[in-house]
C-alpha positions in Angstrom: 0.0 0.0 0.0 2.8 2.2 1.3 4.4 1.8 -2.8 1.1 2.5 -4.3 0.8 5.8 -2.8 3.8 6.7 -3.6 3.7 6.0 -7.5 0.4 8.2 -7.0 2.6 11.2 -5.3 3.1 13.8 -8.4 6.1 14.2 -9.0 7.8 17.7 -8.7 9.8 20.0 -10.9 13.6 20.2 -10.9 15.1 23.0 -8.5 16.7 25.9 -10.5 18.1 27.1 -6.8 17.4 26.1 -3.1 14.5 28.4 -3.7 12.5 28.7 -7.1 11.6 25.9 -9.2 12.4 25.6 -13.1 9.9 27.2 -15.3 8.0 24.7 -17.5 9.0 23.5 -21.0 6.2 25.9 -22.6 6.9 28.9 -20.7 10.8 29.0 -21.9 9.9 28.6 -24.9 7.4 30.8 -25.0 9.9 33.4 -23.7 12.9 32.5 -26.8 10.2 32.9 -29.5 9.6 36.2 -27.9 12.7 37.4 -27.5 13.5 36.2 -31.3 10.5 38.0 -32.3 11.3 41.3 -30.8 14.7 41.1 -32.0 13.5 40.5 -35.6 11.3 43.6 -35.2 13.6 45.6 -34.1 16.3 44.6 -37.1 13.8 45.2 -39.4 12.7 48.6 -38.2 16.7 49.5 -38.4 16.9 48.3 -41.4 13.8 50.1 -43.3 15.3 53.6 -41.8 18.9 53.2 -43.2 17.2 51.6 -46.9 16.7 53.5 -49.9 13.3 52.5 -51.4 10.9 54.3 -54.4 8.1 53.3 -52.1 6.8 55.7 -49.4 7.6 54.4 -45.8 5.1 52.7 -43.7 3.2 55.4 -41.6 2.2 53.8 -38.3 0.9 56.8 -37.3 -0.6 59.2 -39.9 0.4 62.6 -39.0 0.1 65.7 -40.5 3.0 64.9 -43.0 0.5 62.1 -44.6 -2.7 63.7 -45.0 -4.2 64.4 -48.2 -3.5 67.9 -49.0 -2.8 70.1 -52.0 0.9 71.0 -52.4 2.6 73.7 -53.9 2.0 74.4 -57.8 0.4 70.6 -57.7 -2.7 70.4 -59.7 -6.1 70.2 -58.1 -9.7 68.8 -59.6 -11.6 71.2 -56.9 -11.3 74.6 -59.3 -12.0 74.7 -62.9 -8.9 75.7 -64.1 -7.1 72.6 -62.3 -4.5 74.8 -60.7 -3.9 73.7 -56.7 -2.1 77.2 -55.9 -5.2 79.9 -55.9 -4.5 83.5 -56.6 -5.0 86.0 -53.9 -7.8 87.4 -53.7 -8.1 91.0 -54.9 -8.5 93.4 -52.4 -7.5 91.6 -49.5 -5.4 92.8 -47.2 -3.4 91.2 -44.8 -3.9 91.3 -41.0 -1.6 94.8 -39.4 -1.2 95.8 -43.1 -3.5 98.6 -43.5 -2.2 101.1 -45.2 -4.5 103.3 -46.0 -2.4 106.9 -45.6 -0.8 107.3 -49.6 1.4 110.1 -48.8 3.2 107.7 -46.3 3.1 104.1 -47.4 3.4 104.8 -51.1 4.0 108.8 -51.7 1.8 108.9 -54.8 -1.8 109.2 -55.7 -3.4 107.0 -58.2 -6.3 107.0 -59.9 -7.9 105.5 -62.8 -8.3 107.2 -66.2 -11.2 105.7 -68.4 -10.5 107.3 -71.3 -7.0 106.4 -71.6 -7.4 103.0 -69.5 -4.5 103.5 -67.1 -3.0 105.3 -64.0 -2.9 108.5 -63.3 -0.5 108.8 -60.2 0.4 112.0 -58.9 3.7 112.1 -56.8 3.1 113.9 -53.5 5.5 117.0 -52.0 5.9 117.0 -48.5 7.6 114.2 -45.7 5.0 112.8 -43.5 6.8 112.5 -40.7 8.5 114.7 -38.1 11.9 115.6 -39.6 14.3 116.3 -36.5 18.1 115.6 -36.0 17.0 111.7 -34.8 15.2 111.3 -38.0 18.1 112.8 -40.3 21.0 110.8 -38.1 18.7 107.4 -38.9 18.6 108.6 -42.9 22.5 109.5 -42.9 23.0 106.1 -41.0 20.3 104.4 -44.1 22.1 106.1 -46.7 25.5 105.5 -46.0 24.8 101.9 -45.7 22.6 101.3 -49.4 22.9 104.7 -51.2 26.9 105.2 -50.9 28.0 102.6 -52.8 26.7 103.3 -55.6 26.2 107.3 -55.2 29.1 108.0 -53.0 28.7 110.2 -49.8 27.8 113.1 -51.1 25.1 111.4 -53.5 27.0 112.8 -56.9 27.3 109.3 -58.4 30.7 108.4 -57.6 30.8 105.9 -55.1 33.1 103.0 -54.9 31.1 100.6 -57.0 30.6 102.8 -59.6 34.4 103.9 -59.7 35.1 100.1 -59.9 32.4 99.4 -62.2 33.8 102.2 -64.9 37.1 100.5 -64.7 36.6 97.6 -65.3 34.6 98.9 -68.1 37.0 100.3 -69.4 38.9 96.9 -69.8 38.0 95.5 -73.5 38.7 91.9 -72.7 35.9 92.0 -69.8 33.3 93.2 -72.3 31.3 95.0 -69.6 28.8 97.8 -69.3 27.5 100.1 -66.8 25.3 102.9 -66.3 26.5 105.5 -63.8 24.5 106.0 -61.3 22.2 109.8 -61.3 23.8 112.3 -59.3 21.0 113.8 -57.1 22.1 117.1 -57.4 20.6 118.1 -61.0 18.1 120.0 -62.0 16.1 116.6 -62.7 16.5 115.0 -59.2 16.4 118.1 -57.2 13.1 119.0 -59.0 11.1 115.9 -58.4 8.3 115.2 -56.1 9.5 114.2 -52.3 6.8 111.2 -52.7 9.0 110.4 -56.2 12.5 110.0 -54.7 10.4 108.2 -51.7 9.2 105.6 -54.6 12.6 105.3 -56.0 14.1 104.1 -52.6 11.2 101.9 -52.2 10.6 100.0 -56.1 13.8 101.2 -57.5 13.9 102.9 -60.9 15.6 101.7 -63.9 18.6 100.3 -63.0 18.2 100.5 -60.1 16.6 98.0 -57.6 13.9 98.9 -54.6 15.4 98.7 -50.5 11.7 98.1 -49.4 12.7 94.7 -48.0 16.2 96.1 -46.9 14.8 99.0 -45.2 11.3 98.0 -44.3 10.3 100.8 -41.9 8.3 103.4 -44.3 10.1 106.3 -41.6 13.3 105.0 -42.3 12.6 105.4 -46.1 11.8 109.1 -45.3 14.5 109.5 -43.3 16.7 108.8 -46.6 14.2 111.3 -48.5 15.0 114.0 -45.7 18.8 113.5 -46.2 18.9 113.3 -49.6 17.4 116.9 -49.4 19.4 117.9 -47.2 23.0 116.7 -49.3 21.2 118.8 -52.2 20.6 122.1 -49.8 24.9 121.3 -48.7 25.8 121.3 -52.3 23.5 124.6 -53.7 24.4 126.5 -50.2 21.3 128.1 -50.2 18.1 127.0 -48.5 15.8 129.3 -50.3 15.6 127.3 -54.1 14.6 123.9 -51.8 13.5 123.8 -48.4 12.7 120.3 -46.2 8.3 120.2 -46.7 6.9 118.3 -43.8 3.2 117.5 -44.4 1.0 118.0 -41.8 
């Protein structure tokens, strides 16, 4: 009886340490394919991030880098004429950009001529802004930093650039040409509107390109407008044939 009870005593799992029994047969391997399997996973995510492929990568998460949008100069079947990039919209104006004072922002009136289907702008005297020392330091300041190299200190055309620029002109085997730069102290330039020289330093003319994005602060184009006036009252000696207009 005593043997019979004993075959019926279940029999117990080998001892990994005086303490814990050895896992089961199931459970280890349960744990290798696991640990294979994560391995693998990890291997093959390495391995798609350091791949070159034609194919767009898998997007486990689709952000905003993988949503259906219209992109840049891409074509689009929501508008008639297929284009995906609209055209603004005419007459809008951008938030803070208001600008509805002429004289300041732009220096010219415009309006429109019927008859002749264009235009008719109308440069404006006068500088809409207080003109004080601080405002003719910031304009010297402006235009010795764009204005001089091309027009020299004293705005008579001859800056270094232009000194450069006609000799190397001069050098048949360069082939070059070059327009001097207009000295502002003709008749021409001291003659013209305030608002015209303030639309020359903004857009440029001729050969000239604009310093709107170079000198963004409308005051600051004034500024150079103020000094410019005031170079041409140094070089005449007289402020009786032009005097400094401020608009009130």
């Amino acid at each position: 009886m005593a043997l019979e009870s004993a075959d019926k005593t279940p029999r117990s799992r080998p001892m990994i340490n005086s303490r814990f029994p050895a896992p089961p047969f199931w459970m280890t391997s349960l744990g290798l394919i696991s640990a294979c399997l994560a391995i693998l996973l990890f291997a093959t995510i390495m391995r798609s991030r350091m791949s070159h492929s034609p194919l767009p990568r898998v997007h486990f998460i689709q952000d905003m880098d993988n949503q259906v949008k219209v992109k840049t100069q891409h074509t689009s079947l929501v508008f008639p004429d297929g284009r995906g990039s609209r055209p603004k919209v005419i007459g809008t104006i951008a938030r803070g950009q208001f600008q509805d004072d002429d004289h300041l922002y732009r220096g010219f009136t415009a309006s429109w001529n019927e008859e002749k289907k264009v235009f008719d702008t109308t440069f404006l005297n006068g500088i809409p802004v207080t003109v004080d020392d601080a405002l003719m330091t910031r304009g010297q300041i402006k235009f010795n930093t764009y204005c001089m190299p091309c027009h020299g200190y004293d705005g008579a055309g001859n800056g270094p650039v232009n000194l450069r620029a006609m000799t190397l002109a001069q050098n048949p085997k360069i082939g070059m040409s070059w327009v001097t730069p207009s000295n502002i102290h003709d008749e021409t330039r001291i003659g013209r509107a305030d608002g015209h020289i303030y639309n020359t330093v903004t857009n440029g003319i001729r050969n000239m390109g604009g310093y709107s994005a170079s000198i963004p602060d409308v005051r600051d184009r004034w500024a150079v407008v103020a000094y410019v006036r005031a170079l041409q009252l140094s070089h005449t000696g007289s402020t009786a044939k032009k005097e400094l207009a401020v608009a009130k």
